[in-house]
C-alpha positions in Angstrom: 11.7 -23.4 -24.6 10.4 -20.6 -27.5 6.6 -19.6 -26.7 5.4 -21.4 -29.9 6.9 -24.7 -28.1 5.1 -24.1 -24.8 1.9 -23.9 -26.2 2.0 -26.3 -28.4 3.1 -28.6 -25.3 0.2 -27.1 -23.5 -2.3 -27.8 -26.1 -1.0 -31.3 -26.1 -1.1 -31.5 -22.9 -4.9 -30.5 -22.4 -5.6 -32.9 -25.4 -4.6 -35.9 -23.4 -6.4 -35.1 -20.1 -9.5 -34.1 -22.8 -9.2 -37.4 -24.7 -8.5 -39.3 -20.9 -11.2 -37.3 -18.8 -13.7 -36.9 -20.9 -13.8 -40.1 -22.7 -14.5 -42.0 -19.6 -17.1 -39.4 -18.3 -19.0 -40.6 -21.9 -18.5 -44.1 -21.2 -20.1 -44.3 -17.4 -22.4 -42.3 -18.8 -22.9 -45.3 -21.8 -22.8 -47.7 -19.3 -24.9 -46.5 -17.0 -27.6 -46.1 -19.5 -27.5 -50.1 -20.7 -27.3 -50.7 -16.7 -30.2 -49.2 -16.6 -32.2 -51.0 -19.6 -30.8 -54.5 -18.3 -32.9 -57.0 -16.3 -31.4 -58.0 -13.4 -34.2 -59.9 -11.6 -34.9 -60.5 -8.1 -31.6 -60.4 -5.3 -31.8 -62.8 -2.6 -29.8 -61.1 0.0 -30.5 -64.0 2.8 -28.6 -66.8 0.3 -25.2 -68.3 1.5 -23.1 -66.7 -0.8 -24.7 -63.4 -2.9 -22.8 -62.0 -5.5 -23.7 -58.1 -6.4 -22.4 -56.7 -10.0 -22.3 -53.3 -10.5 -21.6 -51.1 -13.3 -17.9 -50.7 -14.3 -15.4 -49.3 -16.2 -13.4 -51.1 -19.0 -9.8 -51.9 -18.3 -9.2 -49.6 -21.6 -10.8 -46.9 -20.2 -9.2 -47.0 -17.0 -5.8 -46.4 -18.2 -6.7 -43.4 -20.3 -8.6 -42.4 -17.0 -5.6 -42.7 -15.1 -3.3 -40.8 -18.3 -5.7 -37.9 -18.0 -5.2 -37.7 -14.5 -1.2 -38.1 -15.2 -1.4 -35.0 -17.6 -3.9 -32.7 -15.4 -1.8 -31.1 -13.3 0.8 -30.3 -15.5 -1.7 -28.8 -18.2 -3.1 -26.9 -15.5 0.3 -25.4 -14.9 1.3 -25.0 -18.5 -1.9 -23.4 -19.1 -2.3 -20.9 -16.7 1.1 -20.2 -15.9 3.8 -20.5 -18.6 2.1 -19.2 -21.5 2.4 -15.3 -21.3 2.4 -14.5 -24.7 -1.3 -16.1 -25.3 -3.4 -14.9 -22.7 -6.4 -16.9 -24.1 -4.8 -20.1 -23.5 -5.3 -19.5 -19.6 -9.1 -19.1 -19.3 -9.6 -21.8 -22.0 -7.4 -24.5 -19.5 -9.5 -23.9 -16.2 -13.2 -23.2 -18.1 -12.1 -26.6 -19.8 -11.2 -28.3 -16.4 -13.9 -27.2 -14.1 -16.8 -28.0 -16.6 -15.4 -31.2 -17.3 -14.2 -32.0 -14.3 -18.1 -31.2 -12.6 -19.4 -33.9 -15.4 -16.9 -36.5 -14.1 -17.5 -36.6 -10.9 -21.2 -36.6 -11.3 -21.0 -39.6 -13.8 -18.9 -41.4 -11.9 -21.0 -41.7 -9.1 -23.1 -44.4 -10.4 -19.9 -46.6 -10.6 -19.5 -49.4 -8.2 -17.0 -52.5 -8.1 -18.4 -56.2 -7.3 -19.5 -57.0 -4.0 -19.8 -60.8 -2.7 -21.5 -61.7 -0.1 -20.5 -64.6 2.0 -21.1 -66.2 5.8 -17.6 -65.7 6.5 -17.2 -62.2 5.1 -17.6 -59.9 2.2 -15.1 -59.0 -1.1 -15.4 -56.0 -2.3 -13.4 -56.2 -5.5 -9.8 -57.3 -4.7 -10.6 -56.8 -0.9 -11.4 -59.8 1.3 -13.0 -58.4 4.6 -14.1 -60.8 7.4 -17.4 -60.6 9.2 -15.6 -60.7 12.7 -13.4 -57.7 12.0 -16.1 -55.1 11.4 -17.0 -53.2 14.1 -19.1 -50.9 13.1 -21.6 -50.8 9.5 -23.2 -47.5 8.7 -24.9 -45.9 5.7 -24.4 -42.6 4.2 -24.9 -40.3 1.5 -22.0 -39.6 -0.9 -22.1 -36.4 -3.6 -19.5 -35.7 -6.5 -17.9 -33.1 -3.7 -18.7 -34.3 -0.5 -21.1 -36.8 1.9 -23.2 -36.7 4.9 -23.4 -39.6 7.4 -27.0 -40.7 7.3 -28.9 -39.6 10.6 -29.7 -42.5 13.6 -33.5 -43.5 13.7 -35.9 -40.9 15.0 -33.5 -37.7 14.5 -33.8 -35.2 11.9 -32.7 -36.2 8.4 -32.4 -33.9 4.8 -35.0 -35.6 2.9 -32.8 -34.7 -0.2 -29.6 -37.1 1.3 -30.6 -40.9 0.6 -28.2 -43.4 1.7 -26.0 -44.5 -1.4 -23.3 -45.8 0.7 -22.1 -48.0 3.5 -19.0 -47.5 5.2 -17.3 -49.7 7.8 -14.4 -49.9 10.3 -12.5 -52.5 11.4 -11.3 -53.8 14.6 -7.8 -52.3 14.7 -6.6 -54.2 17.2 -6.9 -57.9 15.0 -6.1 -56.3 11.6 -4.4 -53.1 9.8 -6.4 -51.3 7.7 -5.0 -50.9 4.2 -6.3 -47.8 2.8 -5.0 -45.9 -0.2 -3.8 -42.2 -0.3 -6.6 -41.6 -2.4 -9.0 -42.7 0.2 -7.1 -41.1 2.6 -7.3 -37.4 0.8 -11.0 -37.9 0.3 -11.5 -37.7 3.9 -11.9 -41.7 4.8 -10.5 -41.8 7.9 -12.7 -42.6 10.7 -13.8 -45.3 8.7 -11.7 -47.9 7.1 -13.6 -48.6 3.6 -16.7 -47.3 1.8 -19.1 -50.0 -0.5 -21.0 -47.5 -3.1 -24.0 -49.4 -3.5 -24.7 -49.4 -7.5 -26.3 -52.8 -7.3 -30.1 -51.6 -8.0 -31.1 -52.3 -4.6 -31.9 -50.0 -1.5 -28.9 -49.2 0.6 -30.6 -49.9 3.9 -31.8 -53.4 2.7 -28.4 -54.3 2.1 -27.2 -52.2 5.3 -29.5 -55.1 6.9 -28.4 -57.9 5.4 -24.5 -57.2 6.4 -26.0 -56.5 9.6 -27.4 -59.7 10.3 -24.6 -61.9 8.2 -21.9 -60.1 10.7 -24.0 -61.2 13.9 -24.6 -64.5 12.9 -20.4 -64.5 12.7 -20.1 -63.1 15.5 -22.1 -65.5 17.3 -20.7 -68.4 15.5 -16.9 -67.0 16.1 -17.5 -66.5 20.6 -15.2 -64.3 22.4 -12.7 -62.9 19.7 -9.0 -63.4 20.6 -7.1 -60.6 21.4 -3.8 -60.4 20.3 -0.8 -60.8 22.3 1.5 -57.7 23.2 4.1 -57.3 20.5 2.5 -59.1 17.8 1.8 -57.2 14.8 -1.9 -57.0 13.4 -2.5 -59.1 10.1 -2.8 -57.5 7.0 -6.6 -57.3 5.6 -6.3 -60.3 3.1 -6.5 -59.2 -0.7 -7.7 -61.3 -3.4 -8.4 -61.1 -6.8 -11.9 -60.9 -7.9 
């Protein structure tokens, strides 16, 4: 491939993950701003079934999300790697990345997926999760590039880290966690799934109402059966929202 070729590709290239990236950076940050200006009312967490909307992505945007994230790696190659002959196409590929890259992830945080509430258990999106299968509930605080679990009661906490999200296990030995490579490479692995709480409500008033929904299962359910030596754990059940 002649040199012209190559960075024409890697233009291209950089387009897509320009047009993918940072179009759906501008649209959380568009949807953010009406989720912000809408009236939800009053949540009544103690009703028998609660149904908590967050702020989402369009399927639209998703998929050029998902074509910019396609493209990335190979524009970062391309760019920093394969054109010689243009030595300014290097430093214009990672200055373009890392600044847009920062803005992503930090607009992206106030994204959530629908969470409903329910006696038996909660869905969280596609995921149906049983009351009698979590273990253990906890909240934490969750930045663009890391988190921090949030302190017990009485120890010392960072003022700046407020709980934004609640993370759970399950019991291993009734179910198999199903969790994705992506979960897996951000470093979810003590825990088997993380609710990012974009609901407008405070994280440890919902902490509390899981809390008490999973002991009133837990009390309705009695001694939970173990399973029997050889028999595989069942799945966690998926459904569609």
């Amino acid at each position: 491939m002649t040199d012209q070729a190559l960075l024409l590709t890697s233009v291209a290239l950089l387009s897509v993950y320009v047009v993918g990236i940072g179009g759906t950076t501008a649209s959380a940050l568009r949807v953010l701003e009406s989720w912000r200006r809408t009236d939800r009312g009053e949540v009544d967490l103690r009703a028998s079934e609660v149904a908590l909307v967050a702020p989402n992505l369009s399927r639209v945007v998703r998929v050029l999300r998902t074509a910019g994230w396609v493209v990335f790696p190979i524009a970062l190659v391309l760019g920093v790697f394969a054109n010689r002959h243009y030595f300014w196409v290097g430093p214009v590929t990672v200055l373009v990345m890392v600044g847009l890259n920062a803005f992503y992830f930090s607009a992206v945080q106030g994204l959530g997926e629908r969470l409903t509430l329910t006696a038996d258990g909660f869905r969280q999106g596609k995921r149906s999760v049983r009351w009698i299968h979590v273990t253990e509930l906890s909240s934490a605080h969750a930045g663009p590039f890391g988190g921090t679990r949030i302190s017990e009661p009485g120890a010392w906490q960072d003022p700046r880290s407020h709980p934004n999200v609640i993370l759970y296990r399950l019991n291993r030995a009734l179910v198999r966690p199903q969790k994705s490579v992506l979960a897996r490479w951000g470093g979810l692995t003590y825990y088997d799934g993380m609710i990012r709480n974009a609901f407008g409500i405070s994280t440890d008033r919902l902490l509390e109402a899981m809390l008490e929904r999973r002991r009133r299962a837990l009390e309705a359910e009695g001694p939970l059966k173990r399973r029997a030596p050889g028999d595989p754990p069942s799945p966690v059940r998926s459904r569609e929202a």
